[in-house]
C-alpha positions as CSV (number, residue, x, y, z in Angstrom):
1,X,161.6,194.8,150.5
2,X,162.9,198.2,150.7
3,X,166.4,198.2,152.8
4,X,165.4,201.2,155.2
5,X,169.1,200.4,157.7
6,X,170.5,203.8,156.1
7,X,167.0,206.0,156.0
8,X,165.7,208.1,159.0
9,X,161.8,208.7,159.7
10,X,161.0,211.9,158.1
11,X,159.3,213.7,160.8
12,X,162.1,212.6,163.7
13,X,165.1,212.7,161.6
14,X,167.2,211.3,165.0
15,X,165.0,207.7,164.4
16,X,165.4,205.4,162.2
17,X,162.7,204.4,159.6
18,X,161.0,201.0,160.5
19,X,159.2,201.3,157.2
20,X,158.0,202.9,153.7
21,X,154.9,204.4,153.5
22,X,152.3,202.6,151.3
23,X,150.9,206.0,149.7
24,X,154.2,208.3,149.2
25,X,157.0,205.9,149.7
26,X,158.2,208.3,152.7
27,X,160.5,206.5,155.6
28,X,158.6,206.3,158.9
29,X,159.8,205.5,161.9
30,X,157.8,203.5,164.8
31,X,156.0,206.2,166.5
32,X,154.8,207.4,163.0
33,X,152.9,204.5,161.9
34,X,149.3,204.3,161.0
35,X,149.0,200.6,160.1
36,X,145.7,200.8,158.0
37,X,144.4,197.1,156.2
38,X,147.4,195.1,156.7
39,X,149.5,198.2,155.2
40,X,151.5,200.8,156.7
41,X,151.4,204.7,156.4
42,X,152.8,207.8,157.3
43,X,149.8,209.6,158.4
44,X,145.8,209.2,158.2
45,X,145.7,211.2,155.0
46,X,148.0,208.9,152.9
47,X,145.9,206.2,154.6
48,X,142.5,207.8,153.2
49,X,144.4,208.6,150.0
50,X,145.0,204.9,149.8
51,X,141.1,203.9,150.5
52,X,139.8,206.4,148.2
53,X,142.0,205.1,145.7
54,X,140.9,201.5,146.5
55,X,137.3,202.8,145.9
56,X,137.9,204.3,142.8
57,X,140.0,201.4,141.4
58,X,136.6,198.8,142.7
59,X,134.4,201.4,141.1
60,X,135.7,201.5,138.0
61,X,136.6,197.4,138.0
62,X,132.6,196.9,138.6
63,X,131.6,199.2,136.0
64,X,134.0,197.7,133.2
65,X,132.0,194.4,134.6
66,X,128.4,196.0,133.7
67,X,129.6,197.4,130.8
68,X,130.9,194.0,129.5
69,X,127.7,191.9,130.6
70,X,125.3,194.7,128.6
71,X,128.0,194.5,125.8
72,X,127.9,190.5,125.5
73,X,123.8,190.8,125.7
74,X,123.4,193.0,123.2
75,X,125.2,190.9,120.9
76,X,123.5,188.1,121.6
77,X,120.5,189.7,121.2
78,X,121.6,191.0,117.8
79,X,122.8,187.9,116.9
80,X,119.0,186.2,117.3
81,X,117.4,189.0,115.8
82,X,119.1,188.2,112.5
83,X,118.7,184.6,113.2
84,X,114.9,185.2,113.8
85,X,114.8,187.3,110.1
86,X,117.3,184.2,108.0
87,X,114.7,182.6,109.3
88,X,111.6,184.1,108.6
89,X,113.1,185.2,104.9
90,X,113.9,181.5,104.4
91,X,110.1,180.6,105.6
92,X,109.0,183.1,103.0
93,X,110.9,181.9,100.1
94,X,109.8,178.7,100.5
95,X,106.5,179.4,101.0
96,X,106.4,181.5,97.9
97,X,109.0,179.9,95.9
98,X,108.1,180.7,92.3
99,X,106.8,184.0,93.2
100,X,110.0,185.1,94.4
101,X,111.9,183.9,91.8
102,X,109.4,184.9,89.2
103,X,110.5,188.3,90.7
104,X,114.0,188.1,90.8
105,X,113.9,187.1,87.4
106,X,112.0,190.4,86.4
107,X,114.4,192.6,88.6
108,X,117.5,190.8,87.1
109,X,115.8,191.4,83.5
110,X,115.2,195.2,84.3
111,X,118.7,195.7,85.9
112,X,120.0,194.6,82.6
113,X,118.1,196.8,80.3
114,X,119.0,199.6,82.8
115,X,122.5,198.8,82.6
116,X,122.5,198.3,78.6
117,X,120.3,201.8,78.1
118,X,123.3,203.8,80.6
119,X,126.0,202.1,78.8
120,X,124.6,203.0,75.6
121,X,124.0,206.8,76.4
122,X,127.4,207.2,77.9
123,X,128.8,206.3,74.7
124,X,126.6,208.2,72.6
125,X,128.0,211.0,74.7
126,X,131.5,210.1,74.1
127,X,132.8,211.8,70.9
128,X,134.8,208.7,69.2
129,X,137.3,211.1,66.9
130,X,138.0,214.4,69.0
131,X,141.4,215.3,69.3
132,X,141.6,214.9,73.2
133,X,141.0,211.2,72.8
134,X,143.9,211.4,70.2
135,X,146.2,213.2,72.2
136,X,145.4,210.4,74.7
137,X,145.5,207.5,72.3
138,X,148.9,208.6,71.3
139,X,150.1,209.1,75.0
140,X,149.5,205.5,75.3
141,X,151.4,204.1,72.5
């Protein structure tokens, strides 16, 4: 608590202050009090100040709630969606084992041949006894 034996109510400087005002912190003496919710003011508009703020603060609590419940449901909902498809791809794969793997084996064949044929025309590309590849060679050493 605020010692208040030294400070004089702002609007009858000859009083002393009785108490702070919840709002603005101003001294108040007795006759200036607007005792609003268990809280004291120094006039109706730090006391509706105080409410709006209250409101907003509630407001603004309650949405943060909303927006955390639809936040936790949509990742539960996400998570089952991919739940419900490692699911159904594992259904399929077993259901069709050998055709799956018969074509993984094909894709895996092709990926290589793609991979050899690139690999092959990058180095056909590549002269192998220019003199920048020299200069570089010799940079290294």
């Amino acid at each position: 608590m605020t010692d208040l034996s030294q400070s004089v109510c702002l609007n009858h400087p000859d009083t002393p202050a009785v108490a702070r005002c919840a709002t603005c912190s101003k001294p108040i003496c007795e006759a200036c009090v607007v005792n609003r919710n268990d809280s004291l003011y120094c006039s109706e508009e730090c006391a509706a100040n105080a409410a709006a703020s209250v409101d907003r603060i509630t407001r603004t609590l309650d949405e943060k709630r909303r927006t955390h419940t639809r936040t936790r449901y949509r990742t539960i909902i996400l998570l089952l969606i991919i739940l419900i498809a490692a699911a159904a791809a594992s259904w399929y794969y077993f259901q069709n084992k050998s055709d799956v793997d018969r074509l993984m084996q094909k894709t895996g064949t092709e990926l290589d041949r793609k991979v050899q044929e690139t690999k092959n025309t990058i180095q056909q590309g590549i002269p192998t006894s220019s003199q920048y590849k020299r200069d570089r060679e010799n940079l290294i050493q």
